[in-house]
N, C-alpha and C positions, 0 to 999 in steps of 0.2 A: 382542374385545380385553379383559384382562382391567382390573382397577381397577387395577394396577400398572403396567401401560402405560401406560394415562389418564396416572398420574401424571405418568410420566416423559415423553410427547408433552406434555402443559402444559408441563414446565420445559425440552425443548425450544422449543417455542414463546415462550417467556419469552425463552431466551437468545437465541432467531433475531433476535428483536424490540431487544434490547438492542446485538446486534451489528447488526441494521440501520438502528439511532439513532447509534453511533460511527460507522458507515461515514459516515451525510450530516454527523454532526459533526465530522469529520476527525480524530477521539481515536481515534488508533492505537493507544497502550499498553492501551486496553479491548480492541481488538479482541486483541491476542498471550495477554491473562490468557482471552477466553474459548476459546478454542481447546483447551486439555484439559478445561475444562469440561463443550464441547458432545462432544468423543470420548469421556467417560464416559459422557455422558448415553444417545449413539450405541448403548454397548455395553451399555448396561442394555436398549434394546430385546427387544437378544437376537435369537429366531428371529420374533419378531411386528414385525422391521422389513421384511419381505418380501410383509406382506399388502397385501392391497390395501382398503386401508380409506380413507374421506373424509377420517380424520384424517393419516396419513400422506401422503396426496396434497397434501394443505394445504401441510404441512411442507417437500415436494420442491417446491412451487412458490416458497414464501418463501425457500427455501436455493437457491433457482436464481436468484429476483432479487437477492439477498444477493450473491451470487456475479457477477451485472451490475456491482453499485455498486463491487465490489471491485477487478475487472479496471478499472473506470472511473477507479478512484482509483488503482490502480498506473498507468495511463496517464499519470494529471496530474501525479504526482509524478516518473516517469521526464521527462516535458519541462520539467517545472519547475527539475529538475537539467539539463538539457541548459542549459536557458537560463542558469540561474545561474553554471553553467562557462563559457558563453561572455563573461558579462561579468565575472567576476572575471578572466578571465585578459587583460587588456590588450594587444596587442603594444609593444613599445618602437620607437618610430620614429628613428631620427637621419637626420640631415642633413651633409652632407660641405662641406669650404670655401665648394665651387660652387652649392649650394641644392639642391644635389638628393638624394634618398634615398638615406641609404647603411645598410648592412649595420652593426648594430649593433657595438661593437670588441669582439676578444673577446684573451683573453691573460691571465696571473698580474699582479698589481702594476699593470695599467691602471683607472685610475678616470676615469668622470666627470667632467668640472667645466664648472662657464662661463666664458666668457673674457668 
């Protein structure tokens, strides 16, 4: 590999590292700025990202658990939004002369009130 590789697998490694410190600290907006960061860095490889070298294996291991903590965090935040939905949206209950549950009134000009 040459010394321009070197370079460029360090500053990936930098960046794998940086976005696998946003991932466990839940700073999304780091993670979306490094994102063409690491595709430049990707594409400076060139044709020496197919060797198979120790350094690059490094790299596919850290981008593969990078890539764990990721899928793990879209999880929490997809249920986190389910649950949020579910209790922001309240249902409205009424109750009919008799006490018992009735069908909320629906029609233009009907409002509300307590008697």
């Amino acid at each position: 590999m040459s010394a321009a590789s070197r370079r460029v697998t360090a500053e990936i490694s930098r960046l794998l590292q940086v976005q696998n410190d946003a991932l466990r600290a839940g700073r999304l907006d780091t993670l979306a700025a490094l994102v063409p960061q690491l595709q430049k860095a990707i594409e400076r490889l060139g044709p020496d990202i197919d060797r198979p070298t120790p350094e690059l294996s490094r790299l596919r291991r850290t981008a593969a658990r990078n890539a764990e903590l990721l899928a793990a965090a879209q999880d929490g935040l997809r249920r986190a939004r389910m649950i949020r939905d579910r209790a922001a949206a309240p249902a409205l209950t009424t109750y009919g002369a008799d006490g018992r549950v009735a069908p909320p009134p629906s029609g233009a000009g009907r409002t509300l009130s307590r008697r």
